[in-house]
C-alpha positions in Angstrom: 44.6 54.6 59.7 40.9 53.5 59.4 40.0 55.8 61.8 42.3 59.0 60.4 40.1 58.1 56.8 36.7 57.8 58.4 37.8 61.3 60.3 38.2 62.8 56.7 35.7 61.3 55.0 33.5 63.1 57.9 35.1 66.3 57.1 34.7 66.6 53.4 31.0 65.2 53.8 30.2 67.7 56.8 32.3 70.9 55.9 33.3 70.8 51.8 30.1 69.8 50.8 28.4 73.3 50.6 31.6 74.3 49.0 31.7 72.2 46.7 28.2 73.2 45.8 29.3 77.2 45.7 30.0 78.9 42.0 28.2 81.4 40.2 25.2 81.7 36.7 25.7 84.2 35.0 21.9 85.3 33.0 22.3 86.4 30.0 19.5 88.3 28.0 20.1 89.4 24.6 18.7 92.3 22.5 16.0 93.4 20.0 16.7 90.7 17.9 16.6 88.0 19.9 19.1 84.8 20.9 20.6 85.1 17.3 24.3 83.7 16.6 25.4 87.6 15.8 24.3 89.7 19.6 26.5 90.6 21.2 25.8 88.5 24.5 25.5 85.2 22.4 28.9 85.7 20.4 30.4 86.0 22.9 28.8 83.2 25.3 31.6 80.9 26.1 33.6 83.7 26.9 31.4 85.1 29.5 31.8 83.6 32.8 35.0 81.4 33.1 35.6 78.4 35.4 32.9 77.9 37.8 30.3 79.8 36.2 27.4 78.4 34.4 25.7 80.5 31.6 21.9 80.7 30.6 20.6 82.4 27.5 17.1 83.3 28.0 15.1 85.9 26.5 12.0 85.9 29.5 11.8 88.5 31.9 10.2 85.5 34.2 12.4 82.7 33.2 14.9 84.8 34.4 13.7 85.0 37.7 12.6 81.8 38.1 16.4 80.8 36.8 17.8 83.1 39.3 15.5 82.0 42.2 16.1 78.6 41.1 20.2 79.1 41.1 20.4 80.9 44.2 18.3 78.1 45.8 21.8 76.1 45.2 23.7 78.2 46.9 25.0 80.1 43.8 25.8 83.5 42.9 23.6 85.3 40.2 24.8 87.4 37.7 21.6 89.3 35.3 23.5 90.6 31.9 21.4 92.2 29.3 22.3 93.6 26.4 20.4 97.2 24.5 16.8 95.8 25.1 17.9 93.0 26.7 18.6 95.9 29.9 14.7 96.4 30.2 14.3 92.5 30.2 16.7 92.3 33.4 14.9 95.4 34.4 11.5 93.3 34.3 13.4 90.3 35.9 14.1 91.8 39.1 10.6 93.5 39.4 9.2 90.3 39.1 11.4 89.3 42.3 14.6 87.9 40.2 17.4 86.9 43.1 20.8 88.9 41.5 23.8 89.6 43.4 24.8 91.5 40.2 23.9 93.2 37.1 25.5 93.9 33.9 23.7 96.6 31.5 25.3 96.5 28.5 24.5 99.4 25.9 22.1 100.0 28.2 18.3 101.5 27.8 19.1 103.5 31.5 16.2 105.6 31.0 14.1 102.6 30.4 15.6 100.3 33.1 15.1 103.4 35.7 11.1 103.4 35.0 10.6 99.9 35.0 13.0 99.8 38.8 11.0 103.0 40.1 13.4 103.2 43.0 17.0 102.6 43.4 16.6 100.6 46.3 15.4 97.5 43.7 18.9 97.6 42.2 22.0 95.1 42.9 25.6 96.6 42.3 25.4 96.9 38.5 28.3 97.5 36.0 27.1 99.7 33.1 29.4 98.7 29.8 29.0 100.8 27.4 30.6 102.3 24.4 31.4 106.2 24.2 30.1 107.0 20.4 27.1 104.4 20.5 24.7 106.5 18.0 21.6 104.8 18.9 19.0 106.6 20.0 17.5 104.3 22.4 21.0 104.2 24.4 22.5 107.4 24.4 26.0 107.6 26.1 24.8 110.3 27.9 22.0 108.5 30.2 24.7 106.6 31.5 25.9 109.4 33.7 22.1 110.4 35.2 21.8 106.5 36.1 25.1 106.5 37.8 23.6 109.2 40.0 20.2 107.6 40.3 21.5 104.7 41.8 23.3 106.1 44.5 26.6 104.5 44.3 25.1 101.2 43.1 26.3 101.1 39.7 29.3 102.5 38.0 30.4 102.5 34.2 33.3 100.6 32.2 33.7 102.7 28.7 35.0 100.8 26.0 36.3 103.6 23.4 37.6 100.8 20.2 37.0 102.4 16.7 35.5 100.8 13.6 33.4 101.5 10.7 30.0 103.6 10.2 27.3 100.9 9.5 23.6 101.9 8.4 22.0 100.8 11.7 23.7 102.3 14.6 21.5 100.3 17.1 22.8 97.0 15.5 25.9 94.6 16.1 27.9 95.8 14.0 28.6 99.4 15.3 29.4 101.5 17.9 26.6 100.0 20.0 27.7 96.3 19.4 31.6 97.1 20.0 32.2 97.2 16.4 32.7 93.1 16.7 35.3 94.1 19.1 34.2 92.0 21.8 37.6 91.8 24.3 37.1 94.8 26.5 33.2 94.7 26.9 33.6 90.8 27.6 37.1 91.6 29.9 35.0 94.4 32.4 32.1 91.9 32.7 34.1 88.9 33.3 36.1 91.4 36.2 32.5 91.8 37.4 31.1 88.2 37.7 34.5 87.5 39.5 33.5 90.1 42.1 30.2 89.2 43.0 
């Protein structure tokens, strides 16, 4: 009996260990306006993720990679998400050498995101989300599609279609570009995503 215990205990110490040690952080970098209650990445922050996955908010290109360099250290999976201007930030991240099994560019600045990357080689698999009548003019629906081919099969696009009402600032949280305050599908394809990685 003693022995069949120490046998186990020698087991889990040896084998489950690094196991136990696995899960995944999920980054999150908000937009323009900062880590304030209303973006749509810190609204929605104990949604994101789910068991096993730890959640930063950080609104530093190089926190972020230190974070992720730090995380993947452990053993865990990364996860950048940025949201509008928050997309350059993880952008910056992973120039500056951030560790990212996965990105999540949420009403994305492509255009932006693709100058500051210079090469699709510098991108993880990345999950665009992104809704089909955002009116802001820094995050066109349209650039989605040229990043899509840019990337060379690295990233693909989840649209989220939900309706709501004209606001006075279409780059804010509160339209189009911000899900209406619609959050479930945006949060559902980026959950799917971290689960993937």
């Amino acid at each position: 009996m003693v022995r069949t215990l120490m046998f186990a205990w020698l087991v889990l110490t040896v084998f489950a260990g690094p196991v136990f040690a696995q899960g995944k952080t999920a980054i999150l970098m908000p937009g323009a306006g900062g880590a304030v209650p209303i973006d749509f990445l810190v609204r929605n922050q104990n949604r994101i993720g789910g068991p096993g996955v730890s959640v930063i908010v950080t609104t530093s290109a190089g926190e972020a990679a230190s974070l992720s360099k730090s995380e993947a250290a452990k053993g865990r999976k990364v996860v950048l998400v940025g949201m509008s201007r928050g997309t350059i930030d993880v952008a910056s991240a992973i120039a500056s050498g951030a560790k990212a099994d996965g990105v999540v560019l949420v009403s994305g600045a492509y255009d932006n995101v693709r100058a500051t990357l210079g090469a699709p080689s510098a991108l993880p698999r990345t999950l665009l989300v992104h809704h089909r009548n955002d009116e802001c003019n820094s995050t066109p629906p349209a650039a989605a599609a040229s990043f899509i081919a840019w990337s060379g099969g690295k990233a693909y696009v989840s649209w989220i279609s939900n309706r709501g009402s004209l606001v006075p600032n279409p780059c804010g949280p509160r339209g189009a570009h911000g899900f209406f305050m619609k959050d479930g599908a945006a949060v559902s394809a980026i959950n799917g995503f971290i689960r993937s990685r």
